[in-house]
C-alpha positions, 0 to 999 in steps of 0.5 A, a space after each residue: 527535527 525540521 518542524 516540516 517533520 512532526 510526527 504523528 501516530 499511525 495505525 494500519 488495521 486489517 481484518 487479520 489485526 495491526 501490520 503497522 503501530 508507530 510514529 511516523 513524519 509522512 504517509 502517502 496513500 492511494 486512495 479513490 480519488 488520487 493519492 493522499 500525502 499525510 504529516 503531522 498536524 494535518 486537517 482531518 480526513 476520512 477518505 475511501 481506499 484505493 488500491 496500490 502502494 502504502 509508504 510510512 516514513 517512521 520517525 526512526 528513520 528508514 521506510 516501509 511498504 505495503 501492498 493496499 487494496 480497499 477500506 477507509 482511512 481516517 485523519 484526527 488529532 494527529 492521528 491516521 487510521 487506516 482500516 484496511 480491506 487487504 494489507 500486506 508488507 512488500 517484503 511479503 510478496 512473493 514475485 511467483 505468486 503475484 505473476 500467478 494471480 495475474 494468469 488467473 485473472 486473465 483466464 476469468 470469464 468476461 461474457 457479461 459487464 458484471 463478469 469483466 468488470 470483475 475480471 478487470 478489477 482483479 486485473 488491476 489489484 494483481 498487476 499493481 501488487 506484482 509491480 511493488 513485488 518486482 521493484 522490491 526483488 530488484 532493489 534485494 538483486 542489486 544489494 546481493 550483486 553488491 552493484 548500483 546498476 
């Protein structure tokens, strides 16, 4: 293994339990301010989440998404936690449901600041969570068609 790829240990953690425990070589996160990059001997870091999407590259190979909106990571010995408000595997995500969560967002009131600062907010979480919904059917699209295209 290049010595860029040391692994480290990665753990996310929801309210709802563990969706990931494994070895991995690179995670990119967003999170409050900007998007994260972590690798294996990195400087500690505690840092607010973000909302958008969650890449773990396992020592195994391959890699995996997840949908992520809101919580704490956390970087040491080696080690990254993440302690996730929502969490969801991209696999997971189903297009309808995604595109309806827009539609009630965009029918939310936003009469006083509070009510479209919160509609904006669900705005945001439900378009990003239909955009990694609708790149994931597009690459299963391709695979099914058997074309690059």
């Amino acid at each position: 293994m290049p010595p860029y790829k040391r692994p480290f240990r990665c753990e996310i953690l929801t309210p709802l339990g563990s969706r990931c425990a494994c070895d991995a070589v690179s995670v990119m996160f967003p999170a409050m301010d900007g998007q994260y990059g972590v690798m294996g001997g990195r400087t500690p870091l505690v840092t607010m989440l973000g909302v958008g999407v969650l890449s773990v590259e396992p020592v195994k190979g391959g890699s995996q998404e997840f949908f992520l909106a809101g919580g704490f990571a956390t970087v040491r010995e080696n080690t990254l936690i993440v302690l996730a408000d929502e969490c969801q595997a991209a696999s997971d995500i189903d297009r309808e449901e995604a595109w309806e969560a827009i539609s009630q967002a965009r029918a939310m009131p936003d009469e006083t600041d509070e009510q479209f600062e919160a509609r904006c907010e669900a705005l945001d979480l439900a378009r990003k969570r239909f955009a990694l919904a609708q790149s994931k059917g597009a690459g299963r699209r391709q695979r099914e068609s058997g074309s690059d295209a």
